[in-house]
Phi, psi and omega in degrees: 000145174304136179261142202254099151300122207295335201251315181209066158285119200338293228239103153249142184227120178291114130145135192241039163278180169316303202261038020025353150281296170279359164309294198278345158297299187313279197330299202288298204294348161293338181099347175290172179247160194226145144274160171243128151252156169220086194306010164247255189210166182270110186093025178279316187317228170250000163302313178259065168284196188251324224292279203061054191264208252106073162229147177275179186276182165305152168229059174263191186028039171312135193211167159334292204303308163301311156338288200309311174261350137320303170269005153323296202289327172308316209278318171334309155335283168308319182280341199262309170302283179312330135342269214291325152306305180311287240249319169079348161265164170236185184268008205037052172277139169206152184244107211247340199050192192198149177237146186221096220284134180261122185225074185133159231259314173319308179307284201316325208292317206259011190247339180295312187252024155274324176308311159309279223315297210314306195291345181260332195239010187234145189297155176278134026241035155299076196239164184247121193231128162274149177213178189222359134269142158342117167240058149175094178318327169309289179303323168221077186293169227294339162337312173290350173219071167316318177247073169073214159193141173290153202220141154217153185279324186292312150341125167219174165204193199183173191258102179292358174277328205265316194277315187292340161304322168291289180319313200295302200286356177294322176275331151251017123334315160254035161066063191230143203267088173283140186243109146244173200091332210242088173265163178259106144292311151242160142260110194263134187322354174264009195070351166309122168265158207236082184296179149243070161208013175053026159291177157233143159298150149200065194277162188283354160206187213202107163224124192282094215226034173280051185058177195299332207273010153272351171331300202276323199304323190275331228263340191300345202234002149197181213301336143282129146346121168272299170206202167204161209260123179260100198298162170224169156222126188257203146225151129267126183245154186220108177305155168300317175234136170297151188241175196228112209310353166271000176315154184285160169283123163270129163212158197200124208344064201119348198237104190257144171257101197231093189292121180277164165309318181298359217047002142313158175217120208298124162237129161180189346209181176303198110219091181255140200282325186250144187216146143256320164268134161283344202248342194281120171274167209208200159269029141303289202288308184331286160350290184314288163279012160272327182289326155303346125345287165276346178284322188224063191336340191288352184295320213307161169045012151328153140317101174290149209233283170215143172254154203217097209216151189188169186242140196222162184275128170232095173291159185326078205123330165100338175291169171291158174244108183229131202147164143304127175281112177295155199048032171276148150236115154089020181222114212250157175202147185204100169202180120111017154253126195300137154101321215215007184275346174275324191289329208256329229274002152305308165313323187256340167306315186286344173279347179284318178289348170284325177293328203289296209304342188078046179213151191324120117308029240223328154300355191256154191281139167313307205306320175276022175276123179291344159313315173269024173206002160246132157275123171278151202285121186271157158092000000 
């Protein structure tokens, strides 16, 4: 196992989220030695949520970006089952697809060539299907899709909570020094980190994976804003009769519908850009679970479980930000994917450590190189 210079370990990685997680599995399993700081508990953010919903974009207007997270969600599979080996837990991963009920006729008109695009741009056996019954009435009577609904093979979720533990026991499994409790005041362009318990760092590389709350840390040091914290809310819910956990994701505007393994079921969320409490739910979630109610009626008189609110990163531009930090030495950032960040963060973990190491990256899209999109601040 790698030995932890208590002061300068190859590797530390701020933020003890998903993708701060999976940095740090990746690192270790390279053999490097790593630190984790987590200025909470690991998986306190919005990395430990209720939802673990995994979908993909349309898949008309193809782009970097969509590549990028098309071979996330395939590979994902694969990368979780080997997790879930190492480690003997599991993450509640299924590749359950999803149905999304059409309520107009244009929507239908344009769901016709989405359904095309899938055949040109997602590997078989992966497809985007128009379809024009229900395919499970319980769950979605056939009412809810007056004009069908678009369906994809692709679509999956998992338990995040579940996924952060299977890492967490993995890294330490590899002797990896998890700090929690341990925030970052500042990071200084030389790479020194800054605890707030006033240790210092002085590690061979540095990657900033806190979540929105890497935002403040970045923002003292260029000319924009780098992102913002978008809120979310969820429910856990426990139906009167159970329901079945292979079921497809329901989502219909804005409202996901999530059969957990357990057979509980995940509803949410918001998104909200201004908050005064991050963690607080409110009657924004009521909303939430009534409108998941009527989409899927089989909810009424469900059990509320938990109610649930966290914050997710949204960079500046809406892409992730992966990469080296310009005017940085040796300091990396992995944040800010909104939405897909449960889906990427593996993916992005490997494009960063592939940069620290000097070995191809040419998967990861320009847009998310912090060199195109922070000016550091003059003078």
């Amino acid at each position: 196992m790698p030995s932890v210079s208590a002061a300068s370990p190859d590797i530390v990685v701020i933020g003890g989220g998903v993708v701060g997680l999976w940095t740090a599995y990746r690192a270790a399993r390279q053999g490097l030695s790593v630190v984790l700081l987590e200025k909470r508990t690991l998986g306190a953010g919005a990395s430990g949520g209720l939802m673990g919903a995994l979908m993909p974009h349309q898949p008309t207007g193809w782009n970097d970006k969509k590549q990028f997270q098309l071979d996330a969600l395939v590979s994902l599979e694969t990368e979780i089952a080997g997790l879930e080996a190492y480690t003997g837990l599991s993450a509640g991963y299924r590749c359950s697809g999803r149905v999304m009920p059409i309520r107009h006729a244009e929507k239908r008109r344009q769901s016709a060539a989405w359904a095309d695009a899938s055949e040109e741009n997602w590997p078989a056996p992966y497809r985007w299907s128009v379809i024009d019954n229900t395919p499970d009435p319980v769950l979605l009577p056939q009412e809810e899709m007056p004009f069908g609904a678009n369906t994809d093979t692709l679509s999956a979720r998992l338990d995040p909570r579940a996924l952060c533990e299977a890492l967490a026991a993995g890294l330490r499994d590899l002797d990896v020094d998890i700090r929690e409790n341990a925030g970052v005041s500042a990071i200084a362009p030389d790479g020194v980190l800054y605890l707030e318990d006033s240790e210092t760092l002085s590690p061979g590389h540095a990657v900033l994976c806190a979540g929105w709350e890497s935002f403040a840390l970045l923002d003292e040091h260029f000319s924009a804003p780098s992102g913002q914290g978008v809120k979310g809310q969820a429910a856990l819910l426990r139906p009167l009769q159970p329901l079945d956990p292979a079921a497809p994701i329901l989502y219909d505007n804005g409202t996901y519908v999530i059969i957990h393994e357990t057979g509980d079921v995940a509803v949410g969320s918001t998104s909200e850009n201004e908050f005064a409490d991050p963690v607080a739910t409110d009657d924004k979630l009521d909303a939430v679970i009534a409108a998941a109610q009527a989409l899927c009626p089989t909810l009424e008189g469900a059990t509320v479980l938990e109610r649930w609110a966290g914050v997710r990163p949204k960079a500046a531009g809406r892409e992730p930000l992966a990469g080296p930090l310009p005017g940085f030495e040796n300091v990396s950032v992995a944040t800010g994917g909104y939405k897909i960040g449960v889906a990427i963060a593996h993916r992005m973990a490997d494009a960063v450590l592939a940069q620290i190491a000097g070995e191809n990256s040419d998967f990861l899209p320009d847009l998310f190189l912090p060199e195109n999109r922070l000016r550091p601040r003059r003078g």
